[in-house]
N, C-alpha and C positions, 0 to 999 in steps of 0.2 A: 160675410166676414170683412173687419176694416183691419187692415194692415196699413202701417206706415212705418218708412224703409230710410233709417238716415236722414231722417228730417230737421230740419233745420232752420232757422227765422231769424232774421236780421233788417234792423229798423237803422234807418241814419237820419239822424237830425240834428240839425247844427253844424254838419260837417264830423258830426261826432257818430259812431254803432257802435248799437245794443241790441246783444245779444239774446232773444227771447227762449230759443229754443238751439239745443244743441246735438247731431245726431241721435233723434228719439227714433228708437225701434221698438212695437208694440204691434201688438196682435189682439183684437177683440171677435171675439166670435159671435156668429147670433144666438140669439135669446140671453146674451150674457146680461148684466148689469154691473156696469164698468166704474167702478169708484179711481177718479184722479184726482189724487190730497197733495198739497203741499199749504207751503206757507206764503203770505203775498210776496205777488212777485216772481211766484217760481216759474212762470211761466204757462199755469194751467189754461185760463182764457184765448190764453193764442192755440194751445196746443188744440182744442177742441174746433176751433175755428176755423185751423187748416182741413178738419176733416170734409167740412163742406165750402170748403174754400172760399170761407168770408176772410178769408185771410189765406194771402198765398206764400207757399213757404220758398225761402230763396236758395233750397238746393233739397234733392231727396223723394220722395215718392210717398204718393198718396195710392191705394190699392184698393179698389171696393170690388169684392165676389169676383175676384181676377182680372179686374178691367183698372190700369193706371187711368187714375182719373184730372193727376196732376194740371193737365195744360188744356181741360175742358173749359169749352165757352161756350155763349148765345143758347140755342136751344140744349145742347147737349149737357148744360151749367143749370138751367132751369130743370130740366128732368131731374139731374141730381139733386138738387136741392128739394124738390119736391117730394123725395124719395127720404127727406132727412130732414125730418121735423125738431123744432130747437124752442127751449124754453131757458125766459133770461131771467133776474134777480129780479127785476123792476118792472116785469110784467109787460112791457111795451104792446099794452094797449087802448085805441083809439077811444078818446073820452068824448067822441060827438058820436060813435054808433054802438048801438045798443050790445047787449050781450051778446044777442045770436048774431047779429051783425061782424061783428069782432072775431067770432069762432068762423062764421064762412066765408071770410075774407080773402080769404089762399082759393078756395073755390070761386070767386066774385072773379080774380084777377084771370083763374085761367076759365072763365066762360062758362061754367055751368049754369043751366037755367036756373030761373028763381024756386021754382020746385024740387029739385034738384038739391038744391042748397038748403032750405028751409028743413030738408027733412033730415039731410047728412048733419046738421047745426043741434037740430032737436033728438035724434037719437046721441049726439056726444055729450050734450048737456044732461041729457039724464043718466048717462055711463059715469060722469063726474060729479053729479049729484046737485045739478044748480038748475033740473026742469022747470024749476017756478021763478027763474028769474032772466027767461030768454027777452024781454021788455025793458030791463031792467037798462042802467046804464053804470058803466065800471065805478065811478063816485059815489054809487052806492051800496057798493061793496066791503067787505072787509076783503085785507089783504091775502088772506087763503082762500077766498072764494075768488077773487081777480088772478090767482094763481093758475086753480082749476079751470079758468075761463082760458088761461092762456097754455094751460095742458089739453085740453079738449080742441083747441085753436092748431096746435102744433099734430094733431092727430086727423085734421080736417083731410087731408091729400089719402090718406091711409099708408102712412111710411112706414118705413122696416125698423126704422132707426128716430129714438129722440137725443138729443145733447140738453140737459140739461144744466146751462153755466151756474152757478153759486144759484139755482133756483130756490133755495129756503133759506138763504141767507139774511130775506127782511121778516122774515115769521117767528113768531115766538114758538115754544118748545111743542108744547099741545097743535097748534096748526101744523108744524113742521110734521109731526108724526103724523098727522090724517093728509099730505101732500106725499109724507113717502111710502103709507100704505096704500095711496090709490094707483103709483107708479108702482108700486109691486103690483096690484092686480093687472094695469094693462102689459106686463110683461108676460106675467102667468099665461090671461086670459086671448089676448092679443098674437101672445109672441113676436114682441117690437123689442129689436133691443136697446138699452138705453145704457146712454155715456155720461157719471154723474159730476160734473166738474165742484169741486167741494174744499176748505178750508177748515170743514169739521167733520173731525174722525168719527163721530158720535153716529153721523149720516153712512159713512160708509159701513160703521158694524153694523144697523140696520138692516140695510137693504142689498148691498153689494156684493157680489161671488166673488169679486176682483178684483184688484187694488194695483194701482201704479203710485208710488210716490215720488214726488219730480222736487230739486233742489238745483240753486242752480242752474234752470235751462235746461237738465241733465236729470234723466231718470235715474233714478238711487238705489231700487229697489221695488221690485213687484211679485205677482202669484195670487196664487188666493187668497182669500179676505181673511181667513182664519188663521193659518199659516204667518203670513207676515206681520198679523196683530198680536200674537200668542207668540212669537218669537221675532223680532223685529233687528234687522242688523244695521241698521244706519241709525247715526245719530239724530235726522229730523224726523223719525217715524218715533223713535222714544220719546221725543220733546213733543208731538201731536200727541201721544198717550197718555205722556205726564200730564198734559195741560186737561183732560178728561179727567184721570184720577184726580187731580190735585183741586177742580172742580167738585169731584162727586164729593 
């Protein structure tokens, strides 16, 4: 379970603060699939960020399976993050090593053998469905199979937890859908839970039990994915619905 307790994020530059996140209290349980909507800006990137504290928050609590993990560092920082696999928009992966290369890169850093590795790389790559391109290199890729690469990447450690930042964001509609029925089956199949950070609602009716919608820095409104889409009490949950209707 991730709990986070009055959180809070505050950035100064210029002598000037901005305010990212503003007491967020939230509760995600495991096996959930955590849809966080808003609009840009509202602060979803940071809020996901705190949870594995690529971003520290400047007042509030972070709470993983009972344990404040707030003011972790060195090894104790590395564990958690190990434990918390993250997939970004733009795939952040390396274009001089190969596919499988790429995927057991989290295992290369903490020291697994090369057998070890090779095998952990090639059982994910066939789980995500790119067996035949462990050789390959990411330029040769299309953008949903570079995706997968960097979903099977984020599974290398065997986490409990992926975050997911705007990860379909650069995919057209058909890729999008074959990226967010492969992250439903390693939730299914797995039981990993996963946090979707998203600016499209289309993503969260999908695939998500849960729904937080953040405005503001400030959570607006949450519950279940049905619930709050099928009756919606904040103004920027209509304006994300309209803009689906008003699409379809």
């Amino acid at each position: 379970m991730i709990e986070l307790r009055n959180l809070s994020k505050t950035y100064t530059e210029r002598g000037r603060e901005h305010t990212a996140l503003e007491g967020i209290d939230l509760t995600i349980d495991d096996g959930d699939i955590f849809g966080i909507i808003g609009m840009s800006g509202a602060g979803k990137s940071t809020l996901v960020r705190c949870i594995n504290l690529l971003e520290r928050p400047t007042s509030g609590t972070v709470i993983i399976d009972g344990v404040d993990v707030t003011a972790f560092s060195g090894a104790q920082l590395s564990g958690l993050r190990a434990d918390i696999g993250m997939v970004f928009q733009d795939f952040n992966l390396f274009s001089q090593r190969t596919v499988l290369e790429n995927v057991t890169f989290p295992l290369d850093i903490r020291g697994d053998t090369r057998e070890g590795r090779e095998a952990r790389g090639r059982e994910l790559l066939d789980l995500v469905g790119l067996s035949d391109k462990a050789s390959s290199y990411p330029a040769q890729l299309s953008g949903g199979q570079q995706q997968r690469v960097s979903i099977a990447r984020a599974l290398a450690n065997h986490p409990r937890v992926i975050l997911c930042d705007e990860a379909t964001s650069a995919l057209d509609s058909m890729t999008t859908n074959s990226v967010l029925k492969l992250l439903r089956q390693i939730n299914r199949d797995l039981g990993v839970t996963i946090v979707v950070i998203t600016h499209e609602i289309g993503v969260v009716e999908k695939i998500c039990n849960k729904v937080a919608v953040l405005d503001g820095s400030r959570i607006v409104e949450h519950g279940a994915t049905s619930a709050v889409l099928t009756a919606p009490e904040h103004e920027v949950t209509k304006r994300l619905l309209g803009a689906v209707r008003w699409d379809a």
